[in-house]
C-alpha positions, -999 to +999 in steps of 0.1 A: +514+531+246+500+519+213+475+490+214+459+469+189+422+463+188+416+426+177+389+408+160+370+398+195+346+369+196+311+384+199+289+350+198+297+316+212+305+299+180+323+328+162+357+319+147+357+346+122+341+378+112+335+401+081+336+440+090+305+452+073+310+486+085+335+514+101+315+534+127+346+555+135+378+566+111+415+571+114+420+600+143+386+597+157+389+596+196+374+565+214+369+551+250+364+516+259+322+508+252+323+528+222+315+513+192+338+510+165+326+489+139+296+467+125+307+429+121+288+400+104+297+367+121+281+331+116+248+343+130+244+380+128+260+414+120+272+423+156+284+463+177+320+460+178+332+478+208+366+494+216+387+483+249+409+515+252+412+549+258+429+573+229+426+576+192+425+553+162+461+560+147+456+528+125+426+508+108+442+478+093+417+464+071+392+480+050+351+468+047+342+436+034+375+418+053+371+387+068+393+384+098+397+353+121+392+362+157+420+373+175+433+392+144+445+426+144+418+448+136+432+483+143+450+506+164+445+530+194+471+552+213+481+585+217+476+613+191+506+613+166+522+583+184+546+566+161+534+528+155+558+517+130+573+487+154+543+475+164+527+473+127+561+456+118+554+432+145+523+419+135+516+390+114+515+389+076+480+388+063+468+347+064+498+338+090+490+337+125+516+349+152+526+316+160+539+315+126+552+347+128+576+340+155+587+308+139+598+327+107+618+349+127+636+318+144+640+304+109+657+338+100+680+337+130+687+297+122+697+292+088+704+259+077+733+246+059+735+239+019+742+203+025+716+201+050+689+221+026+695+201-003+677+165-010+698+140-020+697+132-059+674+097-066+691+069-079+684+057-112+663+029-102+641+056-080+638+078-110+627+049-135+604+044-104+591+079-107+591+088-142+571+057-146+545+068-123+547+106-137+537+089-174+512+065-154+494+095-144+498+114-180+484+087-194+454+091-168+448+127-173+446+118-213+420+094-208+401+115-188+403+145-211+392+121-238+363+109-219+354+149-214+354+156-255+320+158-270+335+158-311+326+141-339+314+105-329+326+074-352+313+040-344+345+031-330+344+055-303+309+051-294+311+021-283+341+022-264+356+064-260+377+067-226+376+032-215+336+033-213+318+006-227+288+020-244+258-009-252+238+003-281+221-012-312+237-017-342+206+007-363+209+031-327+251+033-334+242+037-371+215+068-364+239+082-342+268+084-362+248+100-390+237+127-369+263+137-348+250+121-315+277+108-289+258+077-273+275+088-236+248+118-238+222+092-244+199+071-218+194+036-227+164+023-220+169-015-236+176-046-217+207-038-193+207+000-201+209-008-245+201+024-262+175+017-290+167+030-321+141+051-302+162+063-275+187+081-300+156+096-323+143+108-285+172+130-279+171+141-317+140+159-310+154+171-278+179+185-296+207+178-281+225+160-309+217+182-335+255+195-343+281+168-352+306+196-338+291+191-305+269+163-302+260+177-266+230+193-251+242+228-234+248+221-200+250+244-170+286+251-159+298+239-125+297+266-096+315+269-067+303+282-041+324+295-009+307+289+029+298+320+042+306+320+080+273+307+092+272+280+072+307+265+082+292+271+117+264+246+110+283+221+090+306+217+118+277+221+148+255+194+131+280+169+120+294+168+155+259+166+167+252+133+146+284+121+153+284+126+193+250+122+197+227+088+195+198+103+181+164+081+179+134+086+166+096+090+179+066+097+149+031+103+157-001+118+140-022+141+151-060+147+141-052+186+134-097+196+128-094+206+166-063+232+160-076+243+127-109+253+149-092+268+179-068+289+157-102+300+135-117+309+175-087+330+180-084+353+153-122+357+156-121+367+192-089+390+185-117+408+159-131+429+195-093+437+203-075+467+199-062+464+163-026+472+179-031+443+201-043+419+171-020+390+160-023+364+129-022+335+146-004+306+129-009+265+138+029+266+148+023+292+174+001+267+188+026+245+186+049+260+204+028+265+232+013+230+236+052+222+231+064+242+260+035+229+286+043+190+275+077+200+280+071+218+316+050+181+322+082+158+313+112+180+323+131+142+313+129+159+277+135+190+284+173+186+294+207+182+286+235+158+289+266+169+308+293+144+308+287+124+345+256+141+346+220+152+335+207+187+336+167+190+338+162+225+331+139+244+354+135+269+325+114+259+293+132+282+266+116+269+230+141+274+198+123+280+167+146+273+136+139+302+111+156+298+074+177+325+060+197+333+029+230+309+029+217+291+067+194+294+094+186+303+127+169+294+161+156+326+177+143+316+209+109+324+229+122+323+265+098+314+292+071+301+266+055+277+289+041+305+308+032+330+279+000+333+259-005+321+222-008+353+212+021+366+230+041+339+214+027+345+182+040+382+187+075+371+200+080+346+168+067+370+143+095+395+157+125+374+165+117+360+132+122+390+110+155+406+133+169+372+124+166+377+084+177+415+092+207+394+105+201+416+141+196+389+167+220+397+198+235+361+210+211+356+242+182+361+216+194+325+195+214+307+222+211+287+255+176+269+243+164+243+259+144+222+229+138+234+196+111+231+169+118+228+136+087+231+110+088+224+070+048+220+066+051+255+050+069+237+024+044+206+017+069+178+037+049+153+049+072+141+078+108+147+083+137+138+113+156+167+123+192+166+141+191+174+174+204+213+184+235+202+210+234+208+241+201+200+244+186+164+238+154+169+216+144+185+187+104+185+167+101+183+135+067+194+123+051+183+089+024+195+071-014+193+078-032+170+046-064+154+041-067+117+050-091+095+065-094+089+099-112+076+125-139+090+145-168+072+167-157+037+148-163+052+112-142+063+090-142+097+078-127+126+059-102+142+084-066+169+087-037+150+099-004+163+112+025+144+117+056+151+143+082+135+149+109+137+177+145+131+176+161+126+210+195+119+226+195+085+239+220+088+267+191+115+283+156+102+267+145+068+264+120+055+243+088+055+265+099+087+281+099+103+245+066+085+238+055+099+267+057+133+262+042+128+227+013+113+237+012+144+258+017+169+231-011+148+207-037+152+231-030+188+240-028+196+203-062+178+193-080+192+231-066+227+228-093+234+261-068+216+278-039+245+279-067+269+289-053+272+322-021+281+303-032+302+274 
């Protein structure tokens, strides 16, 4: 007997998926394990496996469909087996099969004419509504008034669409002679008056050069749909924000030491095999000072669980890796007990399969804390929301020059500033301070992970 082959979840947070690719066609044979299709879902394009035995008499939807999980994706039987009833059976493209079986009860149920047909108003309920209809005509007008750039008169330049414009009587003057619609200009008089100068100024900006316009040429509004990964983090984030009582920990760190230690490193990887050799970056170093402060204060590295806390005995570090339309968090399993460069290797690789959108789920999921780092992009300091289900998250800044304290002088020095959001119901403040304090002096003594490089 026929089967259908639906849209199966393939990562924890998929709720829909795109088919990027048919691996196998109409009459192709296929067992269960095989792989049918390629699928892009909110994190990555994903093997889509049959779960039967026979041939595909049916693909239902062609590449480049999005289909909700659960969906009817195709179908395998026996070779020539008829599969009209079954197609007939399934629901109508955007209708799931709860609605499907209440269309049929509405078919078998058909109401009476009295019953389907609203009562007329009365005249006193459609004075009621024709008034509101013209309240709202009278609305749009206004509105599309306000939205005309034409010819400018004084009248309408100092009140067009119900918007009081306050301008000088020489400004109004200049800007009726050239065309200029005083909503397009920025006052910079007492209380927002446009002078004189402030009309002349957008003259030579030339955006009131045409009295048909009297507009600079904007750009047009775009809208842009949310791809599926991007729904997954506006939905994972905001109920992270909302469910979570995220505080805040900040602290700088004198960066010289790191800045040394990682000039050490790629100086003693110059006797290596040059297979073996890895550019080491300061947030590899991170990470690993990270995952040893974390393995120090397993109170941070843990997770809330309802009527309980989970202290992880495992110290698997997320690293959030930006992509086209979201991001990522690949994660370096075990990090507290690899090697800078081994990290360093790990992040450079996971890094690029997650732009290549190839990640498998256990690759960006079940983390344990997660480092987040914009330095890259010159921010200062930042606080990042906290990756639920765990209970704190780093967010790393860049490295400037400022002054700072050494021996009781002050002096030229590279600061780095971090600061740690955590879950309140898991981490209290000293706790968090705790481990901080931790990861400063590990970070400006990098000797000190030298039993754990």
């Amino acid at each position: 007997m026929a089967k259908i082959q639906e849209m199966t979840q393939l990562s924890p947070t998929m709720e829909e998926g795109t088919i990027v690719k048919w691996l196998k066609k109409e009459g192709d044979s296929v067992s269960p394990g095989d792989i049918i299709a390629e699928v892009e879902t909110d994190k990555a394009v994903m093997e889509m496996e049959a779960f039967e035995t026979g041939v595909i008499l049916k693909i239902l939807h062609s590449e480049g469909a999005k289909l909700k999980v659960g969906q009817a994706l195709a179908v395998i039987g026996k070779p020539g087996e008829d599969v009209t009833s079954l197609l007939a059976d399934l629901p109508k493209p955007n209708q799931t099969k709860v609605e499907t079986t209440q269309a049929k009860e509405a078919q078998t149920t058909k109401p009476s004419v009295a019953a389907s047909t609203p009562p007329l108003p009365s005249s006193k309920e459609s004075e009621t509504k024709q008034t509101s209809i013209n309240s709202v005509t009278t609305t749009v007008t206004s509105a599309a008034s306000v939205a005309e750039f034409t010819e400018v008169t004084e009248k309408n330049s100092t009140n067009r669409g119900g918007l009081r414009v306050l301008a000088s009587p020489l400004a109004k003057s200049i800007a009726i002679e050239h065309g200029v619609d005083l909503h397009t200009v920025i006052g910079t008089g007492p209380e927002g008056r446009i002078t004189k100068k402030d009309v002349l100024d957008t003259l030579n900006q030339g955006s009131g050069n045409s009295r048909s316009t009297g507009l600079a040429a904007t750009r047009s509004d775009e809208v842009v749909t949310l791809n599926g990964m991007r729904k997954t983090i506006a939905k994972r984030l905001t109920e992270s924000k909302q469910n979570l009582p995220h505080f805040y920990l900040n602290v700088d760190v004198n960066a010289k030491a790191m800045e040394t230690f990682r000039l050490e490193l790629t100086e003693f990887q110059k006797h290596l095999d040059p297979e073996l050799q890895v550019k080491v970056s300061l947030n590899d170093i991170i990470v690993k000072a990270t995952a040893a402060a974390l393995r120090l204060h397993p109170k941070v590295n843990a997770s809330f669980q309802g009527d309980s806390i989970l202290q992880f005995g495992r110290v698997d570090v997320g690293i959030a890796v930006s992509l086209d339309g979201g991001l990522l968090t690949p994660v370096i399993r075990g990090a507290d007990g690899k090697s800078i460069l081994e990290i360093s290797k790990e992040v450079k690789e996971l890094a690029k399969r997650a732009r290549d959108r190839k990640l498998k789920p256990e690759e960006f999921s079940n983390g344990t804390f997660t480092i987040s780092n914009l330095g890259m992009y010159g921010i200062s300091r930042f606080t990042a929301i906290i990756n639920e289900p765990e209970s704190g998250i780093l967010a790393v800044g860049s490295v400037e020059d400022k002054p700072v304290v050494e021996n009781g002088a002050v002096v030229a020095g590279r600061v780095l500033s971090l600061t740690l959001s955590c879950d309140h119901r898991v981490i209290d403040g000293a706790v968090g301070a705790e481990f901080l304090r931790t990861l400063k002096n590990l970070l400006e003594q990098p000797s000190l992970m030298a039993g754990v490089i």
